[in-house]
C-alpha positions in Angstrom: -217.1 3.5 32.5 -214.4 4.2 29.7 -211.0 5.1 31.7 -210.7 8.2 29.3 -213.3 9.5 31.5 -211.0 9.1 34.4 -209.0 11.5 35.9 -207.1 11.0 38.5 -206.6 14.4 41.1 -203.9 14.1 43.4 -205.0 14.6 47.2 -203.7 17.9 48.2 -204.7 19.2 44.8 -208.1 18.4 46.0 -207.8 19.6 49.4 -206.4 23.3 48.0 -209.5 23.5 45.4 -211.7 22.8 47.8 -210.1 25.5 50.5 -209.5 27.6 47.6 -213.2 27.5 45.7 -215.7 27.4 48.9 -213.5 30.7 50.3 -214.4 34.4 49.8 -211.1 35.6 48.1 -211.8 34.2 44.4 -210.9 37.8 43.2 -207.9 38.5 45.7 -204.9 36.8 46.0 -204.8 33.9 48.9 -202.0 31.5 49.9 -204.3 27.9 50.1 -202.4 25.8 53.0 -203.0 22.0 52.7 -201.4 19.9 55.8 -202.7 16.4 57.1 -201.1 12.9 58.0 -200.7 11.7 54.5 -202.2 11.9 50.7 -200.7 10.8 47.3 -197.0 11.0 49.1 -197.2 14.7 50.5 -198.4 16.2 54.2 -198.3 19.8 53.4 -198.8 22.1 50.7 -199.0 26.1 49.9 -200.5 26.9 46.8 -201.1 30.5 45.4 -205.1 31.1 44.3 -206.4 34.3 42.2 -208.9 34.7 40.0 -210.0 31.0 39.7 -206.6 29.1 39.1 -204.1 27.9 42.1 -200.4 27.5 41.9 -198.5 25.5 44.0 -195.8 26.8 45.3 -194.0 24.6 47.9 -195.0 20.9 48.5 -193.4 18.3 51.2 -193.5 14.8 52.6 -191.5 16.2 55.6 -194.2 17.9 57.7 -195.4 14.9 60.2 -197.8 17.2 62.2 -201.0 14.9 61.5 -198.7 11.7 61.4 -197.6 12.3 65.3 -201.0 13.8 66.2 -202.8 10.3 65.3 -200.1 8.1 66.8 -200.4 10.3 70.4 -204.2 9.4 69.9 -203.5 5.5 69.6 -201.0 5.8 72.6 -203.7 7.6 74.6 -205.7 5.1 73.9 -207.8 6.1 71.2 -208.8 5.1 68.0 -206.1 6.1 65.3 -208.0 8.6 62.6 -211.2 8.6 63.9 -210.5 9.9 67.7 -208.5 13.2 67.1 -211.4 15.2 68.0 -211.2 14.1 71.7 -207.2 14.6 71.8 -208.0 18.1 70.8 -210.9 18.4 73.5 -208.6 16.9 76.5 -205.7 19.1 75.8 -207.5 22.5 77.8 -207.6 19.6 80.7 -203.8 19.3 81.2 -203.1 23.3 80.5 -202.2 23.2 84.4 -200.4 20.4 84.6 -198.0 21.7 81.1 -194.8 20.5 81.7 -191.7 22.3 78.6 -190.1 18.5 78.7 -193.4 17.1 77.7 -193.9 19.7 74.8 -189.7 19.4 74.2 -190.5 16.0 73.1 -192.9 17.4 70.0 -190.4 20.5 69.6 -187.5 18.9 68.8 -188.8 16.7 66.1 -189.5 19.7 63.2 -188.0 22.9 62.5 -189.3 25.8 60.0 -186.8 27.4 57.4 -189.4 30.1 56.3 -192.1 27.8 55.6 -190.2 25.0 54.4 -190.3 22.3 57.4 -187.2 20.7 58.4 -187.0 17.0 60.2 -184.5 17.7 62.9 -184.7 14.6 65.0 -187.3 11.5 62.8 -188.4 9.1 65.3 -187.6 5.5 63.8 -190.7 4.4 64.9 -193.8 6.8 66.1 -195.4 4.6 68.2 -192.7 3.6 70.3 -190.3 6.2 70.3 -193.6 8.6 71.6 -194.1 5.7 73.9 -190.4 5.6 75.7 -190.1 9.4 75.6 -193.7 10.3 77.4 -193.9 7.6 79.9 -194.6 9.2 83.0 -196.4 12.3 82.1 -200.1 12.5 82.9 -202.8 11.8 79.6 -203.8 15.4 79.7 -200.2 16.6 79.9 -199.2 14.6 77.1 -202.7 16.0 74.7 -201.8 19.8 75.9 -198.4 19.6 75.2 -199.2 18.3 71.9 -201.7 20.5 71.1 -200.0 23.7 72.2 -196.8 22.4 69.5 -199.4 22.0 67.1 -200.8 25.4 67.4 -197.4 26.7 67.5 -195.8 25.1 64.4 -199.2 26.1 62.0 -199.1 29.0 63.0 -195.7 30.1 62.5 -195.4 27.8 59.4 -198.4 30.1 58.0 -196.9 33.4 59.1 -193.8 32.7 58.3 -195.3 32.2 54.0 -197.7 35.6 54.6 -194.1 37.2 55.4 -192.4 35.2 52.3 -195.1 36.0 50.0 -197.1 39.5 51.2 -200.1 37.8 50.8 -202.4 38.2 54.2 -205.8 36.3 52.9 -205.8 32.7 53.8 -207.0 29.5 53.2 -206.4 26.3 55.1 -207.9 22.2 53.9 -206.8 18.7 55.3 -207.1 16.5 58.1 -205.6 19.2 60.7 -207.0 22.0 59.4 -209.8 20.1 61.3 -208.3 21.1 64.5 -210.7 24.0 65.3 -207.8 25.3 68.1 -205.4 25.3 66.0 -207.2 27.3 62.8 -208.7 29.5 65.9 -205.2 30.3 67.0 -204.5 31.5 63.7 -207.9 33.3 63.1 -206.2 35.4 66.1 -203.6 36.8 64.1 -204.5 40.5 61.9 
């Protein structure tokens, strides 16, 4: 194959067109949310689509939300990147047992300035630095808390740009957009 026939497509470029073009609001205005562990050196995008063409508006490396969601599933036990799914179905499990120091742990790592994320406290190491801080709370504990900060953060994070922008129609691609909970916690929202 001649490489002038090659074109390379950055990751969340491909994640947003593919959001963007399988979605209902080709003639309205959408914000087109891209967010997942890691792709061509970004985690999360937001990307303006109408009438065929996306813009992106806000890109960042800084938004570890699928980072620490597959290193709690290789702490738990699982398999990194492959066993997400059953840290998303435990987390209902330990809903009785939720404990605010467990989910502190997860809170205090990322803050939202509008929809910009904010590192407030970067573990050196993921593994181990979710390893010292959780030992002691129960498996399901640890996959509710987690998943209850996840639900939180996209959420607000996706609120927060409908606010910034006036733009209610939404789109959502990447590796935790996959977390059904999470986008059903946001199909909640008018």
């Amino acid at each position: 194959v001649s490489k002038s026939k090659i074109h390379k497509i950055d990751h969340h470029t491909c994640h947003a067109n593919y959001a963007y073009h399988t979605s209902p609001f080709q003639n309205k205005k959408c914000l087109v949310f891209t967010m997942d562990g890691y792709g061509d050196g970004l985690n999360a995008t937001i990307s303006i689509g109408y009438k065929g063409n996306l813009k992106r508006i806000y890109q960042t490396d800084k938004c570890i939300v699928g980072r620490i969601y597959s290193h709690i599933t290789l702490l738990l036990g699982m398999r990194r990147l492959e066993h997400e799914f059953k840290l998303m179905g435990l987390a209902p499990y330990g809903e009785k047992y939720f404990n605010k120091e467990c989910y502190k742990v997860f809170d205090e790592i990322l803050k939202l300035d509008g929809y910009k994320f904010i590192v407030n406290k970067k573990p050196k190491d993921s593994y181990f630095h979710f390893k010292n801080k959780l030992e002691g709370f129960r498996f399901d504990t640890i996959a509710s808390s987690l998943q209850l900060w996840v639900e939180s953060i996209v959420k607000n994070w996706v609120l927060n740009a409908i606010k910034i922008n006036k733009i209610n129609n939404v789109c959502f691609s990447g590796g935790v957009g996959m977390n059904a909970k999470a986008m059903g916690r946001l199909i909640e929202n008018k």
